[in-house]
N, C-alpha and C positions, 0 to 999 in steps of 0.2 A: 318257298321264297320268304315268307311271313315270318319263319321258324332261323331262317338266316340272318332277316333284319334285326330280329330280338336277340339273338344270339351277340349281333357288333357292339348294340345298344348295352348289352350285359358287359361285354367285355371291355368296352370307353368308359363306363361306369366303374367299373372293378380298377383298372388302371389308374382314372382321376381321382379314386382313392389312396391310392398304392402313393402316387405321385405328393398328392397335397399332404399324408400324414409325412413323408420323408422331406416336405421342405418344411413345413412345419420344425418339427423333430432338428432340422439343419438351423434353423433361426433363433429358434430358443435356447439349444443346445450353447451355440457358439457365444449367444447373449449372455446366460449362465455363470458359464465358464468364465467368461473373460470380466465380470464383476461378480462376482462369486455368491449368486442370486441363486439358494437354495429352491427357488418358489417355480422358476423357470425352467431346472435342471430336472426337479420333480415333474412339471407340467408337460417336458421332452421327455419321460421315462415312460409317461401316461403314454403317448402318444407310438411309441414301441410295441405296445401291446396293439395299439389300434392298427399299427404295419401291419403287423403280425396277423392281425384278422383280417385284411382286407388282402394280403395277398393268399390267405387261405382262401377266401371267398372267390379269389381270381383263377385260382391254379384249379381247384374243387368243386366250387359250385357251377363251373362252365359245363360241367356234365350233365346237367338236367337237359341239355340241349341235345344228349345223345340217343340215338331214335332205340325203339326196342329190339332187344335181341332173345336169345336160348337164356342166359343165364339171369336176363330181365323183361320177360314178358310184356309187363306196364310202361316200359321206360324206365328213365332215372331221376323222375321227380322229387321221391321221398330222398335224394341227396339235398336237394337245399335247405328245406328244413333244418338238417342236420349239420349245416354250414350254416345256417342263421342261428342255431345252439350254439352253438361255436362261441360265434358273436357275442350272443347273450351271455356265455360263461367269461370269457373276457371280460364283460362290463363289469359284471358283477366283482369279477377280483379287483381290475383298475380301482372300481370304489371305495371296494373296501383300503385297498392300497390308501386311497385319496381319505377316506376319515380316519385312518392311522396316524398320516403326517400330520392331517388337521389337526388332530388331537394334540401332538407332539406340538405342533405350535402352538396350538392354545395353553398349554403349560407351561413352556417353556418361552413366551412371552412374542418368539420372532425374530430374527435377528439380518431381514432381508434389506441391503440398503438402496435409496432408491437414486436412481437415473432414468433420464429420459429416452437413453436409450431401449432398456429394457421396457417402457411403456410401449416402446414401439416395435419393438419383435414382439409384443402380446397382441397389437392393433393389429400387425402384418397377419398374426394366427387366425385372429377371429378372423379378418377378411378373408383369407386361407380354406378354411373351416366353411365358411357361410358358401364361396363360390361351390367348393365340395358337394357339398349338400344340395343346392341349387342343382346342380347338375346330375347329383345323382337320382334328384326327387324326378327330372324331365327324363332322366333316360330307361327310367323304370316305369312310366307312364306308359302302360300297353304291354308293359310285359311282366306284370304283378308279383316281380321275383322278391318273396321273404324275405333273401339274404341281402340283397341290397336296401331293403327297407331295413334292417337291421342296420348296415352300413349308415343309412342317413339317420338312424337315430342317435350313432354310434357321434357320427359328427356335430350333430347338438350338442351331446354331452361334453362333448371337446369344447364348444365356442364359451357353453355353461363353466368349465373350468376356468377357461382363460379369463372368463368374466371374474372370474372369483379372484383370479390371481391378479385382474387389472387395478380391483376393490383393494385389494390388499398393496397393492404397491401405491397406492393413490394414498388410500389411509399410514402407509409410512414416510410417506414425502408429508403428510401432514401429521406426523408426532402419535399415529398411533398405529403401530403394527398387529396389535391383535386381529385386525379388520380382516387381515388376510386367512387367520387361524379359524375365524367365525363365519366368514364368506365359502371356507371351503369344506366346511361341518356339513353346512346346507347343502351346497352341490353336488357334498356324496352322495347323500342321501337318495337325490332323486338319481343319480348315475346307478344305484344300485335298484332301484325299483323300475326303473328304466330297464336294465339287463335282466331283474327277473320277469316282467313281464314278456318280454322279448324269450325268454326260454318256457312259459306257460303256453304263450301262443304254439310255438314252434313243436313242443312235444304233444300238444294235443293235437294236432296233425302226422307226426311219427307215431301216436299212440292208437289213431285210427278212430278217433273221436267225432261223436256224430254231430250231424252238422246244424246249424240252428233251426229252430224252427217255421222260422219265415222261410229260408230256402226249401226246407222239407213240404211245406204248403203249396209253394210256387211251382217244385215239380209235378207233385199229384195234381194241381191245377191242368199243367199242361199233359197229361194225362188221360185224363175222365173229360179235357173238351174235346178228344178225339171222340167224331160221330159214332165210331166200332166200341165203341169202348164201353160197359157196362159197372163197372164199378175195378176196384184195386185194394189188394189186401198185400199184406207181407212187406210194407214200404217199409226201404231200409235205406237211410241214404250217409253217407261217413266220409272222411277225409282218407285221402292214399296218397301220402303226401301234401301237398297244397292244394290239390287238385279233390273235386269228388267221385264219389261212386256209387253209381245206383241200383240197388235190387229191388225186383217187385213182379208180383203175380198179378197180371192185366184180365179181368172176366170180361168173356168177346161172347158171341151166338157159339152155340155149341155144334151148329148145322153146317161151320161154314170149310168149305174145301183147305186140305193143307195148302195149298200155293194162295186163298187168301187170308188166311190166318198167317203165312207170312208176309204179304205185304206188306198188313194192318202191323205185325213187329218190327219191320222193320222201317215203317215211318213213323212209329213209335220211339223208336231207339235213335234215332238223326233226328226227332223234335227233341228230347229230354238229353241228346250230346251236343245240340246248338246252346244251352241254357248253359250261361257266363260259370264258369269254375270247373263246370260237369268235365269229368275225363271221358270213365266207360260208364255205358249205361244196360246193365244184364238185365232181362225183361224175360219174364216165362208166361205166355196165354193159356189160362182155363176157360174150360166153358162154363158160362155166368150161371150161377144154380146148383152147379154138384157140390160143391166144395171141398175142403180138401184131403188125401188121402189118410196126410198124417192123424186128421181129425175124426176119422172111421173108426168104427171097436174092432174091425179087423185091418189086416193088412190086406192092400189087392192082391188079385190071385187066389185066395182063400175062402171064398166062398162060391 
């Protein structure tokens, strides 16, 4: 039931993306065009691309909700990740798109003329923009999906534009269009450090990269305060996907019956899979004191 509600929550989210970047894209567009406002036609072209990710992220990323099978054991976690890559390589090209023009305006001096209307499809964006994010930041709350975290950054970057192009139409209703050329230098900039961070994050989780070291503290904690528990070696704990995974050799009494040495695992493995992120948790019992095979000058069996 839990895995259903997230799943709606994922999907109103992805949609009120889908929806806001195409009225957006519809307001600017038409504003644009019908006064022949370079700045607005560009800030609609931007916003193409963010369709484009957000209904990737609609169509694609709904699969991490698909339970596991033969051909995916774990699930399909490690897809969103890879749908918040997505995202992230988007940005980064938008950006770059965005300090291209920038550029082009700042040489070429500007030539956006102003109306009040056009101030007002940029007002209507950012307000556009801001509900977007708002709504996508609550629908993602419990259900810590990357890709849409990606999407609400995506929609900053948007409001950041609009911002740049609202600077810029302001400063041509008062006699100086370069404002607009200067306004949107800046706002590349963080649009494009904005998308590569958002692809750093994302491949060190596709890359199986281990996990921080507070988290890695916090699980052996909960660990070695199990009463059976005599110490742990072989902690290994990494990302599979967004999610973690934990390996580890637990040292128990060497005395004690197999049916309790599996208890003791498997309340071991349901305490360290309740801990916030953890997926699976693999745990193998030695008895505390022998140590271990691989670290013997023979191999077992052979003596």
């Amino acid at each position: 039931m839990e895995t259903a509600t997230e799943r709606r929550r994922f999907v109103l989210a992805s949609w009120a993306n889908v929806l806001g970047n195409l009225a957006k894209i519809v307001a600017e567009g038409i504003a644009g065009f019908l006064f022949g406002s370079v700045a607005l036609l560009a800030d609609a072209a931007h916003s193409l691309g963010d369709l484009v990710a957000s209904i990737v992220v609609l169509a694609w990323g709904d699969s991490r909700f698909e339970s596991a099978d033969a051909d995916h054991p774990h699930g399909h976690a490690r897809i969103e990740p890879l749908t918040a890559l997505f995202v992230g390589a988007v940005i980064v090209v938008l950006g770059a798109n965005l300090l291209y023009e920038s550029g082009q305006g700042l040489l070429d001096g500007g030539h956006v003329e102003f109306s009040y209307l056009l101030l007002g499809a940029l007002l209507f964006s950012m307000v556009d923009m801001y509900l977007v994010y708002w709504y996508t930041i609550r629908m993602n709350d419990g259900v810590g999906s990357t890709a849409l975290k990606a999407l609400a950054v995506d929609c900053l970057n948007d409001m950041y534009t609009t911002v740049a192009a609202v600077v810029g139409v302001v400063g041509i209703a008062l006699g100086y269009p370069v404002f607009d050329a200067v306004a949107g230098l800046a706002v590349s900039v963080l649009v494009i450090y904005q998308g590569v961070e958002i692809g750093r994050e994302n491949l060190s989780y596709l890359a199986g990269e281990a996990a921080p070291e507070a988290r890695r503290d916090e699980i052996r904690q909960r660990i070695i305060t199990h009463p059976k528990t005599h110490g742990v070696h072989d902690l290994a704990v990494f990302y599979d996907g967004p999610m973690l995974e934990v390996e580890a050799h637990i040292e128990v009494d060497g005395h004690l019956t197999l049916r309790e040495a599996h208890d003791i695992e498997s309340t071991l493995v349901q305490s360290v899979e309740s801990i916030e992120d953890v997926g699976d948790a693999h745990l193998h019992l030695d008895p505390g004191g022998l140590g271990e095979w691989k670290d013997a000058s023979e191999p077992p069996g052979e003596n």
